[in-house]
Each structure stands twice: as C-alpha cells, then as structure tokens.
N, C-alpha and C positions, 0 to 999 in steps of 0.2 A: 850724203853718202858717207861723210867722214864720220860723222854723229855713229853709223850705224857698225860701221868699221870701229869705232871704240867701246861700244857697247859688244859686243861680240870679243873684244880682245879684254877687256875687264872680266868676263864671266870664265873667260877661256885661263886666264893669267888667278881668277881666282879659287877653280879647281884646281889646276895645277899647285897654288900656295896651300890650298890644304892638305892633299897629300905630301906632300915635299915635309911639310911641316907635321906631317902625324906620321912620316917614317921618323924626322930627325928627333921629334918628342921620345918616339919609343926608342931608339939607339942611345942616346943623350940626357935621357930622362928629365930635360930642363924644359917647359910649359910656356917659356918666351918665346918660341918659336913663330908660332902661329898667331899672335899679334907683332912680332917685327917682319912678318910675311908679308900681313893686312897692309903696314904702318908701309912698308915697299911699294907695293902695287896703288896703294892711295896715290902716292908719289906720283907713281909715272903714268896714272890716269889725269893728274889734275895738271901734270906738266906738258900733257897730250890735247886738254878738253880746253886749254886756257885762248889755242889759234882756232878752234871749234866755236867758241863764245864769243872771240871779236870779230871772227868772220859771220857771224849771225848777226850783231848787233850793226857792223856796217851795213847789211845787207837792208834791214829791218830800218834802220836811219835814213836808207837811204843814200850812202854818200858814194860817190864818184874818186877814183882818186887822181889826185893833182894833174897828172901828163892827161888824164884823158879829160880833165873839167876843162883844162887849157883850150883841146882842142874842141870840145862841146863851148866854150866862149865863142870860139872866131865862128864857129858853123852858125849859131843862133843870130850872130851880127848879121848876117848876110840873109836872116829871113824877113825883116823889114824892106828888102830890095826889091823883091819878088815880084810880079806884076798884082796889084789886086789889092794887098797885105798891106795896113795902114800902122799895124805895131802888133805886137804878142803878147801876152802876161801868164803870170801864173805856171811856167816852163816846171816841170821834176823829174828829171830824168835818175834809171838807175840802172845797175851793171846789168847785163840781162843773160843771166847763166844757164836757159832753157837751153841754148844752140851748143852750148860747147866753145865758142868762140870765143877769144880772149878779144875784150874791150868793148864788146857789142854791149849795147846801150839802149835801152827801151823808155819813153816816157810818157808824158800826156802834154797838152801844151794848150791855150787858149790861142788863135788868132783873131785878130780885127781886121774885117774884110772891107774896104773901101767903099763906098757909096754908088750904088751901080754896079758893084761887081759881083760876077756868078759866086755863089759863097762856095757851091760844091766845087767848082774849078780850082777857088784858092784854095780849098784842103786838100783837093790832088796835087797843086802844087806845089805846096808845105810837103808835105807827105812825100812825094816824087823828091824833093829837092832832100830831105833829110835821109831817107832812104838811099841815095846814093852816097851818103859819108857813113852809111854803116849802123845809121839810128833808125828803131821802130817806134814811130809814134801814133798815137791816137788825139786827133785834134777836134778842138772844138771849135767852129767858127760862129761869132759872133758880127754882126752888121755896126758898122759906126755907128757911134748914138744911139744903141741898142744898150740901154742904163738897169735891164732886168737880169743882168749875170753877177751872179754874188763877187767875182774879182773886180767889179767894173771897169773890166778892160775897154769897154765900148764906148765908155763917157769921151765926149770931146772934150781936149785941151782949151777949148774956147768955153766950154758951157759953164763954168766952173764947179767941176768936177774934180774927182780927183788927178785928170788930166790920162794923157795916152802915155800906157806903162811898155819899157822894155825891160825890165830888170829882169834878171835874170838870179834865182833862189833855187842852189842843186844842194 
C-alpha cells in the first residue's frame, strides 16, 4: 500500500513541478528551473522509497525481528514436549501482515511424529499449541524413520543418519 501511496505522490509532486517551473521559467526567464524541480522531487522519492525497499526485502528474506524471533525460540522449545512429537526440523516462520496484526507470525514447519502415534492428532497438536501464542502454521508430519522427506527430519539418531534435528533457521 505504501509502494502505491508513492507512486501516486511522485506523479502528483511531478505535475505540480512542471507547472510551478514553466510559470517561474516564463517570469524569470532562467531554464534551471525545471531540472532543479526534477533534481527536488527525485530527492524526496528516493528519501521515501528507501523504508519501501527494506521493508520488502525483510519481508521477501524472510526475517523475524529480534523481540519476536526471542519469543518464536522459547515457543518452538516447548514443541518437542508435546504428546506424540519426537523432534521438528526445517521451522520458517515470517511476519504475517494479511491480518493487520502487529507480530502475528505465519510459517511452515516439519514435525517427527513418534512411532505409534496418530500423525493427524500430532499436527492438531502442533497446530492447536502454536495457534495459541499467536502463530499460523502449516505442518508437515512425518513418521520416525520415515528417511523419504528431503529435510530428513525423520532419520533416527541411532540409524546413522543425520540424527533427529531441532534447530531452528528464521
């Protein structure tokens, strides 16, 4: 919305600069005008587009900032606790600017569902449990020892695999 809001104040600020500048041309008879008009408005577009471009490229990256990644840490610790849930991998969460809500958090996540356990139960309860700090996620469950998911979050730490991952990568 901001993108469209300076688009619209560029075209607005740049008819304005032409006239303003082809009265003072004709009053002033001096032809500098209307390039140190141009040279103006460039100015205070690029001094405008510069919070427009980092706020895209965080968005587009991906990144989380500090107070909330904090609290996106302690929440993912506590999803290894879960009933069912033998470890998680592959976690990206990112700011989720659809609702309007400041800090809401949207991501995807793999879980490792324990051997025996209902897989759909433990993505209700991933899900159920993140959903109440305020995160939307879409999860994948994978079955222990389940070695066909390209993170191999599912390898056993005994098989020699690359072991059962919690890290966490925002």
């Amino acid at each position: 919305m901001y993108g469209i809001y300076l688009h619209v104040l560029a075209d607005t600020l740049g008819s304005a600069a032409v006239i303003v500048s082809t009265i003072m041309t004709h009053f002033w008879g001096w032809s500098g005008w209307d390039p140190l008009a141009s040279f103006l408005i460039a100015v205070l577009i690029l001094g405008s587009a510069i919070p427009l471009v980092r706020s895209s490229a965080q968005t587009l990256l991906l990144t989380v900032p500090d107070r909330v990644e904090y609290n996106l840490r302690e929440t993912l610790a506590g999803v290894p606790g879960l009933r069912g849930v033998a470890s998680y991998s592959a976690p990206r969460f990112w700011m989720d600017d659809r609702g309007g809500v400041d800090n809401a958090l949207a991501g995807v996540m793999h879980v490792v569902a324990v051997r025996g356990a209902d897989m759909e139960d433990v993505r209700d309860r991933v899900r159920g449990y993140l959903s109440e700090k305020g995160i939307e996620v879409t999860v994948q469950v994978e079955r222990e020892g389940d070695t066909s998911c390209w993170c191999g979050a599912g390898r056993s730490p005994l098989g020699g695999g690359h072991g059962s991952t919690a890290s966490v990568h925002i």
